[in-house]
C-alpha positions in Angstrom: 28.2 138.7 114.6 30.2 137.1 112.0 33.9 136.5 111.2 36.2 138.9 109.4 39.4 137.3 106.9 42.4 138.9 108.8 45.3 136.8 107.2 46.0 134.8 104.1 48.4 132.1 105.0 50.8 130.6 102.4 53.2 127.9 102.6 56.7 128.8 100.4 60.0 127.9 100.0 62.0 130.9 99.0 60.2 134.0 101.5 62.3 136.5 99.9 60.7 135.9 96.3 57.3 135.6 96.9 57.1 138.5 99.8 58.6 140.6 96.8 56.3 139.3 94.2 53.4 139.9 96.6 54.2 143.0 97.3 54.7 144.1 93.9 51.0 142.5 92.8 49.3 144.0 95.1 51.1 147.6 96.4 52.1 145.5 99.9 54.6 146.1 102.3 56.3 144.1 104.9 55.2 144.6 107.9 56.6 142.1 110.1 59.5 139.0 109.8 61.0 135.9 111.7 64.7 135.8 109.6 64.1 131.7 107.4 60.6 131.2 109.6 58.1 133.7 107.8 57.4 137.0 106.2 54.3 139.2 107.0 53.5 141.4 104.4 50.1 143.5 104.1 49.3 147.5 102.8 50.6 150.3 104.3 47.9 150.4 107.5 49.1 146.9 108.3 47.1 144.0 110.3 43.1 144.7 110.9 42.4 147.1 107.8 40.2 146.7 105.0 42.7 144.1 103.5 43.6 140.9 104.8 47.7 140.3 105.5 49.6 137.6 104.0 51.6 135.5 106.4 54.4 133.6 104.2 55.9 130.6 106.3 58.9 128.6 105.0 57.8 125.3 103.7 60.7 123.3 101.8 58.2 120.6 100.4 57.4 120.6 97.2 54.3 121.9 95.7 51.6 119.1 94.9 48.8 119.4 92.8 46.4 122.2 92.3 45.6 124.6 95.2 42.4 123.8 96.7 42.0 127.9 97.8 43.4 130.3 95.6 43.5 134.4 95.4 41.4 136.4 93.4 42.7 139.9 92.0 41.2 142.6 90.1 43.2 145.6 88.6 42.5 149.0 89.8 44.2 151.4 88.0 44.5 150.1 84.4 42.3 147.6 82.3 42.6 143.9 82.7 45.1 143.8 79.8 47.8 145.9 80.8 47.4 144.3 84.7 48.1 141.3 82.5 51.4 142.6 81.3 52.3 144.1 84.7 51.9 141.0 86.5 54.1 138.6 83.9 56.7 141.6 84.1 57.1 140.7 88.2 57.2 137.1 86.9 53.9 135.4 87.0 53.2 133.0 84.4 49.9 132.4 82.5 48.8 128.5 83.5 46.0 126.2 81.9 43.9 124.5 84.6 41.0 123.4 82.2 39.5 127.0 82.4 37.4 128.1 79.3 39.5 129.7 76.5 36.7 132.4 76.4 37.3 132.9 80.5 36.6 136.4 81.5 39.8 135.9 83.9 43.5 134.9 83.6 44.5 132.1 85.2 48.5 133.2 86.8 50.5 131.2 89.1 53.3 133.1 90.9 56.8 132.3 90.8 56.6 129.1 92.9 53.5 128.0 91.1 50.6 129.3 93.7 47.6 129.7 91.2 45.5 133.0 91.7 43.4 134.6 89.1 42.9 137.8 87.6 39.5 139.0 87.3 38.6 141.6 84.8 36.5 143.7 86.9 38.3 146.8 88.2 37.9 148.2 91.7 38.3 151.4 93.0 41.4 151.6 95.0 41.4 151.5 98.8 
């Protein structure tokens, strides 16, 4: 038998922001919340489907230094490009972290300066 991700856990400062930017990126709901302690947000089936929740805690310090584990995602309704656009529209912004300039990915961190990447593959939607 072997282990199954149930939950991404992220520290944050401002819940609000980043359950809403999360949701946005990813089609997410919120599922479940502690008013100031933490935000559970996850897709529509909620906790033990195909997709692993995130559990946002509040965390007032300060961000330091680059995320040793970050999120992957890959678009799946549109190409990588316009996923691109979509995802600066909610407010991500592009970052340099010594990738190649030929990368077949995107490099993004999300309003509070999580880095995740965006892959060019494109999935089939769950």
């Amino acid at each position: 038998m072997a282990c199954r991700i149930s939950e991404i856990v992220l520290k944050c400062r401002d819940l609000e922001l980043l359950a809403r930017f999360w949701c946005e990126v990813l089609d997410f709901t919120e599922l479940d919340r502690e008013e100031g302690v933490y935000i559970e947000i996850g897709p529509l089936q909620g906790f033990g489907g195909p997709q692993p929740t995130i559990f946002l805690i509040r965390n007032d310090e300060p961000k330091n230094g680059p995320a040793r584990l970050h999120i992957d995602v890959n678009p799946t309704d549109r190409d990588q490009d316009a996923e691109l656009e979509r995802l600066l529209a909610a407010r991500a912004k592009i970052v340099d972290i010594g990738q190649p300039a030929d990368a077949s990915w995107h490099v993004l961190a999300d309003p509070e300066g999580n880095e995740f990447c965006l892959l060019k593959r494109r999935l089939d939607p769950l």
